[in-house]
N, C-alpha and C positions, 0 to 999 in steps of 0.2 A: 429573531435569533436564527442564525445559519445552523445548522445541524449536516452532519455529513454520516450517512451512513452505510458502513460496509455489506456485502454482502458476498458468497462463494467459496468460503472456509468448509474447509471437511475433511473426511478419515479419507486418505489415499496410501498407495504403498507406493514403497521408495521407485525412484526411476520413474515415477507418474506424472502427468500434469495437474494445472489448477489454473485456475484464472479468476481473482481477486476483482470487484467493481466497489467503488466508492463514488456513491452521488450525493451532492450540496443540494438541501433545501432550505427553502423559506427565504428571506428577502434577498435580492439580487446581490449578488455579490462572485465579483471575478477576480478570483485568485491570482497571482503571480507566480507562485510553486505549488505545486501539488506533490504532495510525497508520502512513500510509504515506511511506516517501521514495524520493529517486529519484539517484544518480551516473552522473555521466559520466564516464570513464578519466582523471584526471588533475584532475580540478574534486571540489569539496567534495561531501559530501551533503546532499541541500536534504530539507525538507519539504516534504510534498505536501499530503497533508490527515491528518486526526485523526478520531475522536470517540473520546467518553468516555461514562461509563458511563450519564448519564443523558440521554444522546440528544443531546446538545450536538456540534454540528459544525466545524470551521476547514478553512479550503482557503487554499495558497497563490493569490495573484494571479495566477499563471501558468494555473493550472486552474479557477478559479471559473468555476462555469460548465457547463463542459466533464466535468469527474469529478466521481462521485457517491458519499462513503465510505457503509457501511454494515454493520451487525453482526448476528449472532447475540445473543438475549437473554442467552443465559451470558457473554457477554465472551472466545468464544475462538475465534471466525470473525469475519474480516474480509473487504470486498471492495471493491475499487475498481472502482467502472463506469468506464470511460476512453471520450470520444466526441470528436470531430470530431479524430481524431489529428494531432499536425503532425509533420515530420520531428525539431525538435526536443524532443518531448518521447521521442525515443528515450534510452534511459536502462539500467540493471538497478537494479530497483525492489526495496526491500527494506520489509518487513512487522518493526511496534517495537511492541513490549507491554511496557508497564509498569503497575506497584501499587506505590506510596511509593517506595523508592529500590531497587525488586527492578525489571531491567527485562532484556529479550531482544531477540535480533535473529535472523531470518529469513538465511538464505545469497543470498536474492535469485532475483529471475527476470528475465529479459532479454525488454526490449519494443524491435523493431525496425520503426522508422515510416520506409519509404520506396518510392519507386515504382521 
């Protein structure tokens, strides 16, 4: 079973940086897109941003900009650079890899934006 686990959430004040990593373990398996999203307690999970395997990128409007996705050439590290934080994009951000209709989810890590 793949497993994907986040790690580099934490308490920063607004205008900060952060930098999100999410690595796939356990049997081989190369993604197609690697993407990040992000929930608040009680609100849906949005997309954050994406890419896919031939370097192609999407960001929501919220972070364009602002976060920067990027990968490992195998397709099974991902990373989100996060910059000029706001309080709202406090969130627990969770790490989605999928290949055709095979897909995983991370357990999340927790980003807390406040002064």
């Amino acid at each position: 079973q793949v497993q994907l686990v986040e790690s580099g959430g934490g308490l920063v004040q607004p205008g900060e940086s952060l930098r999100l990593s999410c690595a796939a373990s356990g049997p081989r398996f190369s993604a197609s897109v690697m993407a990040w999203y992000r929930q608040v307690p009680g609100q849906e999970r949005d997309f954050i941003a994406g890419i896919y395997v031939n370097g192609m990128t999407k960001y929501a409007d919220s972070v364009q900009g602002r976060f920067t996705i990027s990968r490992d050439r195998g397709m099974r590290t991902v990373w989100l650079q996060m910059g000029s934080l706001k309080p709202e994009d406090s969130a627990v951000y969770y790490c989605h890899a999928a290949k055709g209709r095979v897909q995983y989810w991370g357990k999340g890590t927790l980003v807390n934006v406040s002064s």
